[in-house]
N, C-alpha and C positions, 0 to 999 in steps of 0.2 A: 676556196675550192681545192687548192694544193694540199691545206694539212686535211679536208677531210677526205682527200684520196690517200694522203700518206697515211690515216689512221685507219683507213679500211685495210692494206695492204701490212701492215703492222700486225694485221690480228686473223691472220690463215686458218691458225689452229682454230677456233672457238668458231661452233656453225651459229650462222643469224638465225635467226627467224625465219629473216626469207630463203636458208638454206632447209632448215627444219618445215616448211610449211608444203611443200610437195609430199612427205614423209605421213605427217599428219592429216593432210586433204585423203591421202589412201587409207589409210587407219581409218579415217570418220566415214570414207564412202563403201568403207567394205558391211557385207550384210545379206542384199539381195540375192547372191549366188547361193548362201548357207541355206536360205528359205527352200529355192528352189532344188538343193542336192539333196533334202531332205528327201525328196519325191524317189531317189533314186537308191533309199534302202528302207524302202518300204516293207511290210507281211509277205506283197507279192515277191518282194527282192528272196525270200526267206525259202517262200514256195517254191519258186520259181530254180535259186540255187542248191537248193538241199536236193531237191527231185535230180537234177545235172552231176553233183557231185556224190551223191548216193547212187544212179542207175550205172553213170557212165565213170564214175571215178576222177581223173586231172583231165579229160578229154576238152571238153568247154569252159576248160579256164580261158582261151581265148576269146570265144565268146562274151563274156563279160568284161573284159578288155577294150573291142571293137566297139563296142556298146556304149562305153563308158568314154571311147574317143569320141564317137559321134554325138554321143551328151552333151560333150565340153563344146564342139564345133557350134552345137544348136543352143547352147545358153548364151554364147558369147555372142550370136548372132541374134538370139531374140534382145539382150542388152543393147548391144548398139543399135537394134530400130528404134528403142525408146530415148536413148540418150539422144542422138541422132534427127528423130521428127518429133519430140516431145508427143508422143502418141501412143497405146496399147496395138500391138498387133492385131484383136477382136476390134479396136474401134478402125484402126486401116483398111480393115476387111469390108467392114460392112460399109463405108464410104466409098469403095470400090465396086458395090454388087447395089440389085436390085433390092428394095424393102425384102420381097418374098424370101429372096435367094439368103440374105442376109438371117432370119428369124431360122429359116432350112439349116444353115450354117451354124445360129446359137442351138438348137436341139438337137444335133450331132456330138455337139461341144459338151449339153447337159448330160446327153445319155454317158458321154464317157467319163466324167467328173461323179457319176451316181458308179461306174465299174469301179474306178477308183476310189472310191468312200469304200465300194462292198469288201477289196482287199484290205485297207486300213482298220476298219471298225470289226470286221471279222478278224483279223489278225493281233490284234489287243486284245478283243474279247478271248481272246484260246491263247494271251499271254497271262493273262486273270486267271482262267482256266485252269492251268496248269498249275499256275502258281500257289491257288488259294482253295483248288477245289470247285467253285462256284460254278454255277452254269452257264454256258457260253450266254444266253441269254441277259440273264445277271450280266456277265463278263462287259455285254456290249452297252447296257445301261451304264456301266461305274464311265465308260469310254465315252459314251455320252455326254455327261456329265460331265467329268475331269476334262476335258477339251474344249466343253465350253469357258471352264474358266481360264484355260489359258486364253483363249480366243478374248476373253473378256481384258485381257493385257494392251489389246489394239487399242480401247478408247486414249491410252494416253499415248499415244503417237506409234508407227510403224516401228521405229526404231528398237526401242525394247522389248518386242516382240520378236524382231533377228537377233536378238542376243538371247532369248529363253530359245526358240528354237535352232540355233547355231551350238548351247550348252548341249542340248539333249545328241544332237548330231556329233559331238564330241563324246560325249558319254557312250555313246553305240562305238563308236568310232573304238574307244577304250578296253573295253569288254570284249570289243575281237582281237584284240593285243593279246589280252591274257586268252582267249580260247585258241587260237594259233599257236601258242607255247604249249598249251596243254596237251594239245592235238598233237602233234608234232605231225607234222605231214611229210611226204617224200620229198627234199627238197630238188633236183634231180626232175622229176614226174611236174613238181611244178613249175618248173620257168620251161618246161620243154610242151606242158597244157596252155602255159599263157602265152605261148611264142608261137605255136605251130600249130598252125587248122586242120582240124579235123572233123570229119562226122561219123557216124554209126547209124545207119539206115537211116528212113525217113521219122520214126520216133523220135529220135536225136531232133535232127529238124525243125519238127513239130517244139520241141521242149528250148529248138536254140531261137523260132518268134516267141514264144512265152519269156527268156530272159529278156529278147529285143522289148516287146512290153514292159515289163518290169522296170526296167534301166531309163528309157528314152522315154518320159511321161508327156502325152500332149497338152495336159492341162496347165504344167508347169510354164510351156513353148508359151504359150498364153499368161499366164503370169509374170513371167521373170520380164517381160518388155513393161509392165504397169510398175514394179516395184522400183525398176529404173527410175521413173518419173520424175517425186519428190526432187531428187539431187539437180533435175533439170532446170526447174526452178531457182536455183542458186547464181551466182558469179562465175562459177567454176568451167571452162571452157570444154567444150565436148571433146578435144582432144585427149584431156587429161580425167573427165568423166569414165573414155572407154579405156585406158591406162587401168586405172583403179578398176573398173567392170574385168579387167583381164587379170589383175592378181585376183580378185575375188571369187569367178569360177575357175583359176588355175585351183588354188587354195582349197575351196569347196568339193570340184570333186575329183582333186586326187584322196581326200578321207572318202568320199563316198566309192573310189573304185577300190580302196584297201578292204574295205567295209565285206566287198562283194565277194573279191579276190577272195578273203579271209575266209567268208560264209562258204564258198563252194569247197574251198578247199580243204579246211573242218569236215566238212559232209565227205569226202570224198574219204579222207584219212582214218575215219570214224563209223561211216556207214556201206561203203562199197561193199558190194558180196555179200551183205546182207539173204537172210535167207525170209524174211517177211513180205508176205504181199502188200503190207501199206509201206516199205520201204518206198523211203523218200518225203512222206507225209512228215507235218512240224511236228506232230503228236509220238509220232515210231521216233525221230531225230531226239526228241526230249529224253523220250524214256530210255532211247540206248545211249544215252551219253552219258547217264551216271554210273553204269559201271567200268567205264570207258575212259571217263577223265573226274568222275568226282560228282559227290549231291552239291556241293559247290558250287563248279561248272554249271552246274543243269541250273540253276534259281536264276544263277547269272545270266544263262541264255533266255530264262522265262522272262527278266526283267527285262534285257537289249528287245523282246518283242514287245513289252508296252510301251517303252520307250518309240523305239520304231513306231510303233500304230497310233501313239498319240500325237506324236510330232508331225506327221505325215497327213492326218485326217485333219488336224488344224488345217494344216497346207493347202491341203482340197478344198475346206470350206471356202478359204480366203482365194481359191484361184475360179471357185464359181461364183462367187461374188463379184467377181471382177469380170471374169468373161458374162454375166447376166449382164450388169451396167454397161459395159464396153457393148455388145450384141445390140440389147434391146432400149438401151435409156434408163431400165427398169433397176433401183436400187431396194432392196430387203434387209430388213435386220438380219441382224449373223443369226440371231437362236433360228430365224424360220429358214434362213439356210440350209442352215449344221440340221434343220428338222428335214427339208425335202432328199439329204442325200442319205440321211440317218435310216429311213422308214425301209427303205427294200432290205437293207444290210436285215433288220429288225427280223423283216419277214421270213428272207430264208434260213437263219437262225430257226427259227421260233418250229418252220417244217422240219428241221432236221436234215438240211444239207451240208454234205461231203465238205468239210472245211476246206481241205487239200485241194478240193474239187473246183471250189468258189474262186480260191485264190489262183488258180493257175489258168482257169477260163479266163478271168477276170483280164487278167494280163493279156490273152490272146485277144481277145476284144480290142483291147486300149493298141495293141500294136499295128490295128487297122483305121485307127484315129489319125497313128503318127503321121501320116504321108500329108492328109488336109489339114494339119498347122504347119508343115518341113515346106510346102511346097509354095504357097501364098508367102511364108517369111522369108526365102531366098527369092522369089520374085521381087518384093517389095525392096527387100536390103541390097540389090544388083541396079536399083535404080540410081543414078547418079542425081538426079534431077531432083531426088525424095531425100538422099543421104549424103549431098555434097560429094566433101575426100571424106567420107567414112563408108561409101559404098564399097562393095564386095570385089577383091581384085579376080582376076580369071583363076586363079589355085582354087581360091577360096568356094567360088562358085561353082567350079569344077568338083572339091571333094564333099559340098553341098550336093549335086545332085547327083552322084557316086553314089550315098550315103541313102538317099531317096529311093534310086534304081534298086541297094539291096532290100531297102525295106517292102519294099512292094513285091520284089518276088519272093521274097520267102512269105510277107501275104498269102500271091498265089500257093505256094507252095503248102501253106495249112489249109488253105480253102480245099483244094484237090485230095488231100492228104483225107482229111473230117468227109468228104462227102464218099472218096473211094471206100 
């Protein structure tokens, strides 16, 4: 026992294994967070930020900041319900509610996973678009298509599937490196947009729920508690399950709030003052940015949007997958998934709607989702009795329902706004 204390103590320098294995347990559990930040630089991210930083210039750079904080609060808190009750937030739901109440709850959950598809798959198809000529219609078939084969990545386990969509999230992530350099923005305007709130009427307003949409996805809030799961099943102790969940969306979405940061503030430095009626549209944004920063720039930006639409429409598929099983019992193959959320995007295509129009409704919609997944998951995760010491301490649930209170009145505030 003495010399093999005295050989442990001998050899400080050189880490064991069991110094190395905390290290690597966070390397192998990182992943889950990538899938879900994916959600949050989606077409609508595109729409949504180009419109803010084209009308209003660095004004709601904040905006997308806020956003992006109350992101990180709500991944981290749909994370720990699953590490936590080895559960899906949709399956705690509806073991809480009546049959009725419960199906009430999965077709809220559908309709906003189909708004979400309509941003994604419209927003690839008009990166095709742009890129190749083709017609959005065309556009949204190749999107079809290429997305099911990613999707077709799942058969061999979850895991290589958060490394193709964590690369693409990097890749976006890349592309606004170099369009911020090219852009050169005010730097000045921007730490004084992303620092210091402001509005400009009620327009503003209206365009600062359509970021809160864009940003804060409910479908994800439903997701990211399943994708937990797998690791729950392991050895690994839930302490050190939510350790690892907290470098993974620390990690995940400060790229996704660069990502956003980037995109407004590109649009701002590049398109403010514009004299075009569709200023602010992806299609005005493309076109005035090759004599602005280059036909280079512009491909580049065509490409970060099918990237975007493709990574992001996977996401959705796999997060109505989950909320349908979780909801109803009811499991579908991915193709008739990826086909129920596919068909509306198809349709309003096919009439001839307003891209810019699609995608930034679209978001308005999803931002009166957020409050029936925020509200049920900080109930559920405030339970001590459900979450042990992993429940929610009073900060935590205080700037949980902080974060709720703004999203519902700026609801209100579009609801008043659209019918005045």
């Amino acid at each position: 026992m003495l010399l093999k204390r005295a050989d442990a103590v001998q050899q400080p320098a050189s880490p064991s294994a069991t110094d190395l294995k905390p290290r690597i347990s966070t390397l192998r559990l990182l992943g889950p967070a990538f899938v879900a930040a994916v959600a949050y630089v989606d077409p609508g991210n595109y729409a949504t930020n180009i419109q803010a930083g084209a009308r209003y210039g660095y004004l709601l750079l904040w905006v997308v900041l806020w956003a992006s904080l109350i992101g990180v609060l709500i991944q981290l808190l749909s994370a720990k319900l699953g590490i936590a009750t080895r559960s899906s937030l949709a399956t705690l739901i509806r073991s809480h509610l009546p049959r009725w109440a419960s199906y009430a709850y999965w077709l809220q959950a559908e309709i906003l996973a189909i708004a979400t598809d309509l941003a994604e798959v419209v927003g690839a198809a008009l990166g095709f678009h742009l890129l190749f000529g083709i017609s959005l219609l065309l556009g949204a078939i190749v999107t079809a298509l290429l997305s099911s084969l990613i999707l077709a990545i799942e058969k061999r386990g979850l895991k290589p599937l958060e490394h193709v969509i964590a690369a693409m999230l990097a890749a976006v992530a890349l592309i606004y490196v170099a369009e911020l350099v090219l852009s050169r923005p005010d730097p000045v305007a921007l730490v004084t947009g992303t620092l210091v709130p402001r509005v400009s009427g009620v327009s503003s307003v209206l365009l600062i729920a359509g970021i809160l949409g864009a940003t804060v996805m409910p479908h994800v809030i439903y997701l990211h508690s399943s994708l937990s799961l797998p690791e729950t099943r392991s050895s690994t102790s839930p302490r050190t399950l939510y350790r690892a969940a907290t470098w993974d969306v620390g990690i995940a979405m400060t790229v996704a709030t660069f990502v956003n940061l980037a995109m407004l503030a590109m649009a701002a430095a590049t398109l403010h003052g514009g004299s075009s009626p569709d200023i602010g549209s992806i299609e005005e944004a493309y076109r005035t940015l090759a004599p602005v920063l280059g036909p280079a720039a512009v491909h580049v930006f065509g490409a970060s949007l099918i990237i975007a639409g493709l990574s992001s429409t996977v996401v959705g598929t796999l997060a109505g997958q989950e909320i349908m099983a979780d909801f109803t019992d009811m499991r579908i193959p991915l193709w008739a998934r990826r086909a129920i959320t596919l068909l509306p995007s198809l349709a309003l295509i096919a009439i001839g709607t307003n891209v810019t129009t699609i995608l930034v409704v679209s978001q308005i919609v999803l931002s009166f989702g957020i409050g029936l997944a925020i509200v049920p998951l900080l109930l559920l995760t405030s339970h001590r009795g459900l979450m042990g010491n992993l429940a929610n301490s009073r900060v935590t649930s205080l700037l949980g329902w902080l974060a709720v209170l703004l999203i519902l009145t700026l609801n209100v505030v579009v609801l008043v706004g659209n019918l005045a």
